[in-house]
N, C-alpha and C positions, 0 to 999 in steps of 0.2 A: 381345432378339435378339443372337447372337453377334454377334463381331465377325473382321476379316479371312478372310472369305468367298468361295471362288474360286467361281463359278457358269461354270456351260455354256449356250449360246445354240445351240440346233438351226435352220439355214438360214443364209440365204446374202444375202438380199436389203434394200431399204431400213428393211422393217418389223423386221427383224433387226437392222439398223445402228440404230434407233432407243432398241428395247428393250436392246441392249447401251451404247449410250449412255445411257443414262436409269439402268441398274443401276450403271454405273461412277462415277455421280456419286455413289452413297451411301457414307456412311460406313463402312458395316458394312464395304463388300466392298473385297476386295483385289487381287482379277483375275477378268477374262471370258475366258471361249473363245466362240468360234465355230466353230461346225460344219457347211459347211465354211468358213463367212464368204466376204469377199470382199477384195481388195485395198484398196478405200479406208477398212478400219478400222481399219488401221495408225493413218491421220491421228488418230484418238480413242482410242490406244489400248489396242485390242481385239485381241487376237491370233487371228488364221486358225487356224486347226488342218489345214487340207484333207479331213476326215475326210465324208464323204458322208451325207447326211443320212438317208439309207435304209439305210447302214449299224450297223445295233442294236448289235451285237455288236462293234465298234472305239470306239463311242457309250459301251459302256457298260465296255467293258476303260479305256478314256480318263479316266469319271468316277472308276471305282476307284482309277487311277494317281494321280489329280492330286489325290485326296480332295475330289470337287466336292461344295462343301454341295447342291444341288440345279441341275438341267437344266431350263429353259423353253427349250418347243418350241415355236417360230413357224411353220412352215408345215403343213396341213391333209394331205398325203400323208399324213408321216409320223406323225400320231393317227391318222386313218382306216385305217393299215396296224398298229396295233395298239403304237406306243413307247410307253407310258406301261406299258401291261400289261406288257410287257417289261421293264420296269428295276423294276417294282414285283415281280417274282418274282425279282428280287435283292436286294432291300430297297432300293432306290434311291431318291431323291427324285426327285421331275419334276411339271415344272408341266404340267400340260393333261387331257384328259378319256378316258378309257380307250376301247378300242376301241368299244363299242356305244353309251357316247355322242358316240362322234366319228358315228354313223351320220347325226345332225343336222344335218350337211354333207354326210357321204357320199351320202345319198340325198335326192332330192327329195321322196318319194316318202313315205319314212320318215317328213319333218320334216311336212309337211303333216299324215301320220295324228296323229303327238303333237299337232300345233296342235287338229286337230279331237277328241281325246281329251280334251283338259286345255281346252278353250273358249278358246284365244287364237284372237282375229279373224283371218280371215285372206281372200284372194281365194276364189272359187269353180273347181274343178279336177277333171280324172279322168287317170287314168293309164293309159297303150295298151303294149300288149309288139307293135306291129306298125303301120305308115305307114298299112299301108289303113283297120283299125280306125281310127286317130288321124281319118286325112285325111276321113273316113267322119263325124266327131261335130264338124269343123268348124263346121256352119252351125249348130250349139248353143250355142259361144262367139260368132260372131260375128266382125266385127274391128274395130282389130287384137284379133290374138288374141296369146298369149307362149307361147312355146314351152321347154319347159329340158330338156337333156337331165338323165336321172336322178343321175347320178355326177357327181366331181369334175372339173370342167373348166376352174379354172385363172379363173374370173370368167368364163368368154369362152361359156359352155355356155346363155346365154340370147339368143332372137332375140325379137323383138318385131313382126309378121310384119305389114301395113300391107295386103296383098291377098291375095289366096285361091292364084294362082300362087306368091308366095312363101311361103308357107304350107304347100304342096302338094311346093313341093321342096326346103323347109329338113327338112321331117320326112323325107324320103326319105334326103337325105345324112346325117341323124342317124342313123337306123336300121343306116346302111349302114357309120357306123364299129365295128371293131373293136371288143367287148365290149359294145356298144352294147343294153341288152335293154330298154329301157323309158322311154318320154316323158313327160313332164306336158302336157299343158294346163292355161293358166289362163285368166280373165278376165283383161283389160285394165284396171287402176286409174289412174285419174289422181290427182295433189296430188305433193305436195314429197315427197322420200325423205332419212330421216335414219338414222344410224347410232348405235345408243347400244352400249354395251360395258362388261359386267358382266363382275365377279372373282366367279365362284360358288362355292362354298362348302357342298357337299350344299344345302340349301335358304337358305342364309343368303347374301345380295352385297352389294356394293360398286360405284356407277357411276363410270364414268369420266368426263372432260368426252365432252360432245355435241360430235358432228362430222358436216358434210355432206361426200360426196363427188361426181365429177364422174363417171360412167362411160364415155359415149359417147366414142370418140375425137376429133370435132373441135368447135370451136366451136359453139353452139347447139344443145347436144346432140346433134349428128349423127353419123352413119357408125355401125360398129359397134361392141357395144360391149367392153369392156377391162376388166383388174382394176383400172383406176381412173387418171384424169388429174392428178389433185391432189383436193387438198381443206382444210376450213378448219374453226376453232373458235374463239371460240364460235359461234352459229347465232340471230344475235339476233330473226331473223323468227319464231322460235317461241315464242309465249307461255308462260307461266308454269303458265298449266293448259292448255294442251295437253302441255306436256310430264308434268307430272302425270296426264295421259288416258293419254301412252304408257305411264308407270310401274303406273300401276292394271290397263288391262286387257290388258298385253303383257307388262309384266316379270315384276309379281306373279303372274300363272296359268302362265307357265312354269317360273318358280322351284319353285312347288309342283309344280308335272307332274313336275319333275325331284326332286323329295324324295319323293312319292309312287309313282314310277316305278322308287325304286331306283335309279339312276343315279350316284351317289356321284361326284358332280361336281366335279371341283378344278379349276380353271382358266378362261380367258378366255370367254365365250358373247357373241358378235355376234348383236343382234339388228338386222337390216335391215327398216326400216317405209317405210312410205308412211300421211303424215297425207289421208285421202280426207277427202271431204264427211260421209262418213256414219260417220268417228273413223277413229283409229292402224288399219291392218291390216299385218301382219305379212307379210313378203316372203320372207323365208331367213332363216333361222338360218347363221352361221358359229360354230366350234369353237375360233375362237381371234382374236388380234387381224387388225383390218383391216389392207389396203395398198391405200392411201396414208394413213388414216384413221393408222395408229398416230403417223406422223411428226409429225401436229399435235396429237393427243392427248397423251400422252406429257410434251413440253414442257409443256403448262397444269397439269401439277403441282407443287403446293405441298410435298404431303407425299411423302414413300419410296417410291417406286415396289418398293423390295427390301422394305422392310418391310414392304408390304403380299402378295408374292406370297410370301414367307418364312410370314406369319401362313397365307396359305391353305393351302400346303401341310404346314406343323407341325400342322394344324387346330386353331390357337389363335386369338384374340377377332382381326377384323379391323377393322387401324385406319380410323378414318373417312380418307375421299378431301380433300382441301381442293385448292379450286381457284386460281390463278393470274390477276389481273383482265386482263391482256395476253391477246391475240390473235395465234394463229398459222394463215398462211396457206403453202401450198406446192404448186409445180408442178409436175409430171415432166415431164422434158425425155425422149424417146422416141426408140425408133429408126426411120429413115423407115420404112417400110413395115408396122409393129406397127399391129393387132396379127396380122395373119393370117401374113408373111412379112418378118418385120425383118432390117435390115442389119445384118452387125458390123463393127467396123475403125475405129469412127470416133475422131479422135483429139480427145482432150478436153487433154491437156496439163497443166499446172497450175493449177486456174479461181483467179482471183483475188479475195485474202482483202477481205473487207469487213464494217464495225461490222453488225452486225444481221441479218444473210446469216447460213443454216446450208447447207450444202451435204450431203444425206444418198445416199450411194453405192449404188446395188441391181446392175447388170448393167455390172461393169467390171473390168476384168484391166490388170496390168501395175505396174508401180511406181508409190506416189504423188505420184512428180513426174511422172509422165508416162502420165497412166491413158489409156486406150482403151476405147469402147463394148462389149459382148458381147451385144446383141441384147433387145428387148422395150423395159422402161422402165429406164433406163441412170442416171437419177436424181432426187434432187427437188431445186430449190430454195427454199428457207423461207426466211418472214420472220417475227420477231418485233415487233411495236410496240405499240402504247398503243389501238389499234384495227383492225377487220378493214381501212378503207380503206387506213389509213398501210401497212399489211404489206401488204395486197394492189400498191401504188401503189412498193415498195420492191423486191417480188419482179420484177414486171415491169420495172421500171431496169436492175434487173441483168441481167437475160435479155435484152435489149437491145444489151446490152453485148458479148453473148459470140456468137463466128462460128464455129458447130462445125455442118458440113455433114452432109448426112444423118443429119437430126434432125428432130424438130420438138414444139411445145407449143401446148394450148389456150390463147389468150388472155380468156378469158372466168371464168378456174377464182375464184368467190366473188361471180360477179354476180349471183345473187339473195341474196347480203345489201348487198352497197351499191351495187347498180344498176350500174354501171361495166363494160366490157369494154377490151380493150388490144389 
């Protein structure tokens, strides 16, 4: 692998501030961009660029100028809107998955059909281009029933409907936004939900560490739900062959769907599972790394994070993953009213430095002595220690600590692995 390596970070958010964190630590590399970043990567770093993430063409005059070895792109727009294909009809490098396999997020609709093409498990589901159809094949699911709109919705695009009233009029207001052409239903799965995250490679991957996340907004899973509250790794409630159950009949048939398929896959694939009664069933596919999931992934690596997405996209031999025996655990601290109507303005100030504490920036402007909130989830706090308790029981001290109004966090983010809430 070369060495002194300027790379490009496409977004804006904490999952951005992680992976540009994680590349700056390798040897190889000699600077990050961010695009358009945010203000608290200064603290690491990482230089802002302000260039707009939907902007292609400043994206890719930018890499030309700066001779970036390669661009990894963190947020799901911009593959769904076609960046990879774009910088590849300049000879570009770029980490992530070309327009039509970003459709494996893009659509619900889509991802479902390849699950049942290629025999990955998955829930039972039909898809309605109209509320009356939908509201019409209710009493076929049952409830709760789940509801998702078809497209990209930001995490926030699933309802989990508990009666037939609101069943009745979540598919209504679905229909009735804007662009809106098509709903899934699904069955209702119960069991634990895990996130595993593969570096694909046409048919060939790489796993990441295993991570759970939190999605629901408040404690006890409740309220609605969010692109994620926090989240933690490792995940020690899942045994050793069940996680092997998830590799066999979730990873392994969609890696080949995706070499069989044609897909010529480089980049991140989120597989979202739920472990039922009856084995692993697959939930969603995402297209690139999680958020909140990448912040504590990330950290449990041993080996190069650069050298490993360097090898995927040079399509040379990918090095094995080694993992990290510590435990990271991390919370988002939020804006009151996220996720439907968040506040901005809140002022954070300078949070103060502490051994063990990682503070990772997603929605915040202004200088970093003196940041202020910008609405949705404003950031995480992580702990690093010797087990998921000690970090869980560190992260919480600290947030304790701190008096920044019109905010707020789950105090429960890692109690189903060591029972504890705060």
């Amino acid at each position: 692998m070369k060495d002194k390596l300027k790379i490009l970070v496409v977004g804006s958010g904490g999952r951005e501030f992680a992976v540009a964190r994680a590349l700056k630590k390798s040897p190889h590399v000699a600077e990050v961009f961010c695009a358009p970043g945010n203000s608290g990567m200064a603290a690491i770093g990482v230089k802002a660029t302000g260039i707009a993430e939907d902007d292609f063409k400043a994206l890719k005059d930018f890499a030309i100028k700066e001779d970036i070895a390669w661009t990894f792109v963190g947020p799901e727009d911009a593959l769904v809107a076609g960046i990879v294909d774009y910088f590849h009809a300049f000879d570009l490098k770029i980490f992530g998955p070309n327009a039509r396999a970003a459709q494996l997020e893009g659509s619900k609709d889509y991802a479902l059909q390849f699950m049942e093409k290629y025999q990955v498990p998955h829930p039972r589901y039909e898809t309605f281009q109209s509320a009356e159809t939908a509201i019409s094949a209710l009493p076929d699911f049952g409830l709760p029933v789940v509801l998702k709109e078809d497209g990209l919705a930001g995490g926030k695009g699933v309802v989990i409907a508990e009666d037939q009233e609101t069943a009745e009029s979540t598919l209504t207001e679905m229909f009735a936004k804007e662009g809106q052409k098509q709903v899934v239903l699904e069955e209702f799965l119960t069991g634990p939900e895990y996130s595993v995250f593969a570096v694909m490679q046409g048919g060939n991957y790489r796993l990441l560490p295993l991570a759970q996340d939190h999605k629901r907004a408040y404690d006890g899973d409740k309220g609605p739900n969010t692109g994620g509250m926090g989240s933690y790794s490792p995940v020690p409630q899942l045994s050793q062959a069940e996680y092997q159950e998830i590799v066999d009949q979730l990873v392994e048939p969609t890696a080949k769907g995706l070499l069989a398929g044609g897909y010529d896959y480089h980049g991140v694939l989120y597989l979202g599972l739920m472990m039922t009664k009856q084995g692993p069933k697959m939930i969603e596919y995402n297209v690139r790394l999680g958020d909140p999931e990448t912040e504590v992934v990330l950290p449990r690596l041993k080996s190069d994070f650069a050298e490993l997405v360097a090898a995927c996209v040079n399509d040379e031999e990918m090095p094995a993953v080694e993992e990290k025996a510590e435990a990271v655990l991390g919370v988002i601290l939020a804006a009151e009213g996220y996720p439907k109507k968040p506040l901005k303005g809140q002022k954070l100030g300078q949070l103060p430095a502490e051994d063990g504490i990682f503070v990772d920036c997603a929605n915040v402007t202004g200088p970093a002595a003196d940041l202020a909130g910008s609405g949705g989830r404003i950031l995480m706090v992580r702990a690093e220690a010797a087990d998921l308790k000690e970090a869980q029981e560190h992260v919480y001290a600290y947030l304790a600590k701190l008096d920044i109004p019109q905010t707020f966090y789950r105090r429960d983010i890692g109690y189903r692995a060591t029972g504890k809430r705060f």
